[in-house]
DRENKOL-648971 format. One record per residue (C-alpha): residue number from 0; residue in three letters; y, z, x. Coordinates in Angstrom, 1 decimal, padded with zeros to 4 digits, always signed. Layout:
REM DRENKOL-648971
KOLSE   pos   code        Y        Z        X
KOLSE   NUM    Ala        Y        Z        X
...
***
This chain:
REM DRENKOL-648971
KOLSE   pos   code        Y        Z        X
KOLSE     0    Unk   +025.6   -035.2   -010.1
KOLSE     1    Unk   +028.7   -035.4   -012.1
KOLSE     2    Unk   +032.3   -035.9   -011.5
KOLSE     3    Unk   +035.1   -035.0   -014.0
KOLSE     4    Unk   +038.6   -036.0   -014.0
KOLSE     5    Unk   +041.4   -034.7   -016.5
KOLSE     6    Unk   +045.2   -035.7   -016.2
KOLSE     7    Unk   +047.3   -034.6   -018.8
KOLSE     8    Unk   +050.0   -036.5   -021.1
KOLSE     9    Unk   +052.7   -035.2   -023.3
KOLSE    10    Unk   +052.8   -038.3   -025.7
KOLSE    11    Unk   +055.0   -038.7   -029.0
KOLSE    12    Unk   +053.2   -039.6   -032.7
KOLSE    13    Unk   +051.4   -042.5   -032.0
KOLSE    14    Unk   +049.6   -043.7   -028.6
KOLSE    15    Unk   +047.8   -046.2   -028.1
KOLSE    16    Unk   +045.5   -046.3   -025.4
KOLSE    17    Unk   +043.7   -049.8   -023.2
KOLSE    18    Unk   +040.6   -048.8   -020.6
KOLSE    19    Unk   +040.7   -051.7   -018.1
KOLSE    20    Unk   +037.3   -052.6   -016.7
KOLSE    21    Unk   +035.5   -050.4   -014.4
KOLSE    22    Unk   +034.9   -051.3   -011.0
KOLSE    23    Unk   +034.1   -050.1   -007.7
KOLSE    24    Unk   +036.1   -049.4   -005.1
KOLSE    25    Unk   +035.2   -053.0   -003.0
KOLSE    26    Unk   +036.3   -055.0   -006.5
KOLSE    27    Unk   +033.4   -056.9   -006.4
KOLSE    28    Unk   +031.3   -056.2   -009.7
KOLSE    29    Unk   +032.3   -054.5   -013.0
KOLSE    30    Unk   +030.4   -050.9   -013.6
KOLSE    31    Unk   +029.7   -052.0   -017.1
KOLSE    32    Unk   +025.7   -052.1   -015.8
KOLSE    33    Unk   +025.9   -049.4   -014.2
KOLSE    34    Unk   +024.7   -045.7   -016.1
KOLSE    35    Unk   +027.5   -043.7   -014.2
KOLSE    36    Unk   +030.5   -043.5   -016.3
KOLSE    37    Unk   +028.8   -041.7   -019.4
KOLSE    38    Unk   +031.9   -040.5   -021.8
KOLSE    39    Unk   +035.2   -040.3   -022.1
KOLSE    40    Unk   +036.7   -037.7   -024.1
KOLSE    41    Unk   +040.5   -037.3   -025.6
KOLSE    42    Unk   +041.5   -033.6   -026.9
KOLSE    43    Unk   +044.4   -032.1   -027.5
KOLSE    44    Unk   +046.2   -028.8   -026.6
KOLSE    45    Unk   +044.3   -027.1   -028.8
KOLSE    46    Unk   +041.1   -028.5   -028.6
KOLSE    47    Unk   +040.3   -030.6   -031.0
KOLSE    48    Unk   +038.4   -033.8   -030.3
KOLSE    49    Unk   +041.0   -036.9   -031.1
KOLSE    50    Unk   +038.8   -039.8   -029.6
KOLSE    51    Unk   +035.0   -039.7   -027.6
KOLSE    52    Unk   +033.0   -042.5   -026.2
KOLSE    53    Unk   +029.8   -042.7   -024.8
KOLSE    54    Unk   +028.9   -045.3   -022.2
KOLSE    55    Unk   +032.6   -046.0   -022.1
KOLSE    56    Unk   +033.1   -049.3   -019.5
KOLSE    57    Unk   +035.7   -051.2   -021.2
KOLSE    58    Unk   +037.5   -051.0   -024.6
KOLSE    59    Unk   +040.4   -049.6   -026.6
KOLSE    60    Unk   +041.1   -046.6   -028.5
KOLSE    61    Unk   +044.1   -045.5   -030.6
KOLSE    62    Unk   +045.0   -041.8   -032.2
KOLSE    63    Unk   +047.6   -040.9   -034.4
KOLSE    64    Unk   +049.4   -037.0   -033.9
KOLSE    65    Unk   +051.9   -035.7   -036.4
KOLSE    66    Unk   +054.5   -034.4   -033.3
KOLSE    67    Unk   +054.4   -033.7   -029.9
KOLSE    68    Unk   +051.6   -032.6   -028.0
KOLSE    69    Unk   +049.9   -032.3   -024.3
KOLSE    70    Unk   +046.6   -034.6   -024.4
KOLSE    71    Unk   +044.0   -034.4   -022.0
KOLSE    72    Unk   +042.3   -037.3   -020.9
KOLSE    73    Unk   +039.0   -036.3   -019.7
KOLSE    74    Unk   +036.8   -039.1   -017.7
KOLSE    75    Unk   +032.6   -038.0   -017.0
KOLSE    76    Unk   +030.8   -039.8   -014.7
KOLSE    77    Unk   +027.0   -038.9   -014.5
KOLSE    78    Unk   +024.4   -040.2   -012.2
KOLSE    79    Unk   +020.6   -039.8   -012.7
KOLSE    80    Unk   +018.8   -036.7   -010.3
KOLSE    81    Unk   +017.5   -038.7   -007.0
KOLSE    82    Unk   +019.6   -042.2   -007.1
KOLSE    83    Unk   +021.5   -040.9   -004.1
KOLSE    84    Unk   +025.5   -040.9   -003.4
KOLSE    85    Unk   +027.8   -041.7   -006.4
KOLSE    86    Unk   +029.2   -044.8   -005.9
KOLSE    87    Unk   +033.1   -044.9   -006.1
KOLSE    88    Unk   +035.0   -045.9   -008.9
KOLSE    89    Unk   +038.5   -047.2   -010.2
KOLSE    90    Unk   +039.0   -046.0   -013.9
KOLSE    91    Unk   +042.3   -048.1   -014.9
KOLSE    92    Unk   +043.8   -047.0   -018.1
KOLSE    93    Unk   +046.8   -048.1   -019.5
KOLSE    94    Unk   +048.6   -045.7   -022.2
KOLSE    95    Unk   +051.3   -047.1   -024.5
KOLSE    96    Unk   +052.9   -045.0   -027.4
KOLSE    97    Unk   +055.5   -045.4   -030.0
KOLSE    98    Unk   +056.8   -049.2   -030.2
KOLSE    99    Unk   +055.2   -050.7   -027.3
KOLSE   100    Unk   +051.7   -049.6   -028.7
KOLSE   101    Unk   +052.6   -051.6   -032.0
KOLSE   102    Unk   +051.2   -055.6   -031.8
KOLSE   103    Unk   +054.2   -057.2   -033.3
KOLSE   104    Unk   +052.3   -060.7   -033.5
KOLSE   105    Unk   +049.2   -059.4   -035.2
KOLSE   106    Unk   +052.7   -057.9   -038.0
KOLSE   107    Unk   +053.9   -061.2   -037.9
KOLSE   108    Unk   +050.6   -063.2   -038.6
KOLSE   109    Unk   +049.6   -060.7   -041.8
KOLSE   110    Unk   +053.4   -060.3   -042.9
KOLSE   111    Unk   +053.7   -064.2   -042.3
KOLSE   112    Unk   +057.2   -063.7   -040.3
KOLSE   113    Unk   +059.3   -065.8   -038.3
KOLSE   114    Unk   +060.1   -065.1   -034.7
KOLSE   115    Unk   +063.6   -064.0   -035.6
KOLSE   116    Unk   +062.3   -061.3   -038.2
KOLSE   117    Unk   +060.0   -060.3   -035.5
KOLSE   118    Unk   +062.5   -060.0   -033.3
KOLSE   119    Unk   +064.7   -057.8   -035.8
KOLSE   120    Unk   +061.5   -055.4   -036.5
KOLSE   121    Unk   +061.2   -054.7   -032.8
KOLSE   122    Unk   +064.5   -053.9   -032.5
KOLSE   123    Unk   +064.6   -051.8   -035.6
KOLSE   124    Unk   +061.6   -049.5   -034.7
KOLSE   125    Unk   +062.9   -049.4   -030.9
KOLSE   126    Unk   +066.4   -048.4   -032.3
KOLSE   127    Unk   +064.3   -045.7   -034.6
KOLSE   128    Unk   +062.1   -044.5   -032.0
KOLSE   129    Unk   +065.3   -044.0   -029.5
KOLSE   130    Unk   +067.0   -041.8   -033.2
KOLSE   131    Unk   +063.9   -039.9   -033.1
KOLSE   132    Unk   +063.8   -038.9   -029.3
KOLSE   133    Unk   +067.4   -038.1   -029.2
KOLSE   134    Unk   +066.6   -035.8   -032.1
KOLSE   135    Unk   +063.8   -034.7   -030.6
KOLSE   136    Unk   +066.0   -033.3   -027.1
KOLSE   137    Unk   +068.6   -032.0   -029.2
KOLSE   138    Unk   +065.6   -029.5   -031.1
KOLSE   139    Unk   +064.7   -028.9   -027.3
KOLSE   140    Unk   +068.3   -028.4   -025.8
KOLSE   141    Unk   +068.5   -026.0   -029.0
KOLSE   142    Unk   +065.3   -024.1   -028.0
KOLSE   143    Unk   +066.0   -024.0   -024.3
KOLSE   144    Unk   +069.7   -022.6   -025.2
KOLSE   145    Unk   +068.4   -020.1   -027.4
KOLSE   146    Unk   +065.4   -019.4   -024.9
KOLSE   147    Unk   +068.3   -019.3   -022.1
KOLSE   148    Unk   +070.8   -017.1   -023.8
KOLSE   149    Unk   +067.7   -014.3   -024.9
KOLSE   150    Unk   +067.1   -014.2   -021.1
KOLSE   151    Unk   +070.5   -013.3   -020.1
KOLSE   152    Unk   +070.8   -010.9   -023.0
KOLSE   153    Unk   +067.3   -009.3   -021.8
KOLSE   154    Unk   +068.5   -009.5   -017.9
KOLSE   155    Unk   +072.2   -007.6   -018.6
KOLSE   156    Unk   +070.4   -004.6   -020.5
KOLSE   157    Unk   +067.5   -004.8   -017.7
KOLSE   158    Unk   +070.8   -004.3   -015.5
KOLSE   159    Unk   +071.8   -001.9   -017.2
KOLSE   160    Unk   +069.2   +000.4   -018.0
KOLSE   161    Unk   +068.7   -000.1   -013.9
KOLSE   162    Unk   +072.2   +000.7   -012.9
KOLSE   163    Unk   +071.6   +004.4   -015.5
KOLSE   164    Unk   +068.4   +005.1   -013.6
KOLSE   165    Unk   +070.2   +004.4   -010.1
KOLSE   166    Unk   +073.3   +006.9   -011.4
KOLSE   167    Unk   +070.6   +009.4   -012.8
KOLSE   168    Unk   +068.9   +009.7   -009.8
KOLSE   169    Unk   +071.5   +009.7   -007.5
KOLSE   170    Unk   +073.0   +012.7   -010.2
KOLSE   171    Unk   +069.7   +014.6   -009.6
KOLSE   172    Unk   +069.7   +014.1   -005.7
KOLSE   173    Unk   +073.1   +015.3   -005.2
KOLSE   174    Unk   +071.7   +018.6   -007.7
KOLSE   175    Unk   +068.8   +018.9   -006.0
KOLSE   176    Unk   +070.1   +019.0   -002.1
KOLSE   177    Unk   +073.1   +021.5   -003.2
KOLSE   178    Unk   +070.3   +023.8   -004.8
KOLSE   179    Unk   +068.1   +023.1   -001.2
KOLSE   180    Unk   +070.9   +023.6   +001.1
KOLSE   181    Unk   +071.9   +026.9   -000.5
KOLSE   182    Unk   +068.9   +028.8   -000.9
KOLSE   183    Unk   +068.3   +027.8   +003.1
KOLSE   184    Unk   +072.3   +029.3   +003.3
KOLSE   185    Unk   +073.2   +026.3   +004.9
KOLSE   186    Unk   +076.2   +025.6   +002.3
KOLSE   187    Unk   +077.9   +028.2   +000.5
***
């Protein structure tokens, strides 16, 4: 018996990703004894493997991606033949990307800076990251106006070509009933 579950992401260049503990749904016990969550898997959109983890209970994982990408999360649970019902379960897992995912006091400890310096290198990579995603939607806005404007060029000559056939048969119709009606000397 098995039970998969994939959501899917679109994250930015660098995630990373915190598995809370495991538990059922009553709360009482962690699943970490338990053999029924068997791997967790993290692909991309094309299908390469970014992270796997067998047995995964608890832990962290992180990835880097050179731009932006759709990520599936994909969670396995497996149960041994004859042990009966699969017991429910709560995966919590908490994604952070970009600054957030950075641990600014682990910086500070090996860079050996003050809290005001730490402060300032937040604020410097949030004010980076917000130049990067307003980059980032201008490239789209550019791709969506361009996608938009070759959809209203392909929809006039659709109209078009549609409007020639509509003339052109209404042409032939016209031709068609005169030559009817007169060989049945209806019309002169």
């Amino acid at each position: 018996m098995s039970f998969r579950h994939k959501p899917q992401i679109t994250l930015p260049q660098i995630l990373l990703a915190v598995a809370e503990e495991l538990r059922d749904t009553k709360g009482s016990e962690a699943l970490c004894s338990s053999p029924s969550l068997s791997l967790l898997q993290i692909t991309d959109s094309a299908g390469h493997i970014l992270y796997a983890k067998e047995d995964a209970t608890k832990g962290k994982f992180a990835f880097t991606t050179e731009d932006y990408d759709m990520f599936e999360a994909c969670f396995e649970s497996k149960l041994p033949v004859g042990t009966g019902r699969m017991p429910d379960q709560l995966v919590i897992l908490d994604m952070k990307h970009g600054v957030e995912a950075k641990n600014y006091e682990e910086i500070a400890k090996v860079e050996k800076l003050k809290p005001l310096e730490v402060e300032l290198r937040r604020l410097e990579d949030l004010s980076e990251s917000i130049v990067n995603d307003f980059a980032y939607m201008k490239k789209r806005e550019e791709e969506m106006r361009d996608t938009n404007e070759s959809t209203n060029t392909r929809v006039l000559y659709f109209s078009i070509f549609s409007m020639c056939c509509l003339i052109g048969l209404a042409t032939w119709q016209v031709f068609y009933l005169r030559r009817f009606f007169k060989a049945k000397k209806l019309i002169e």
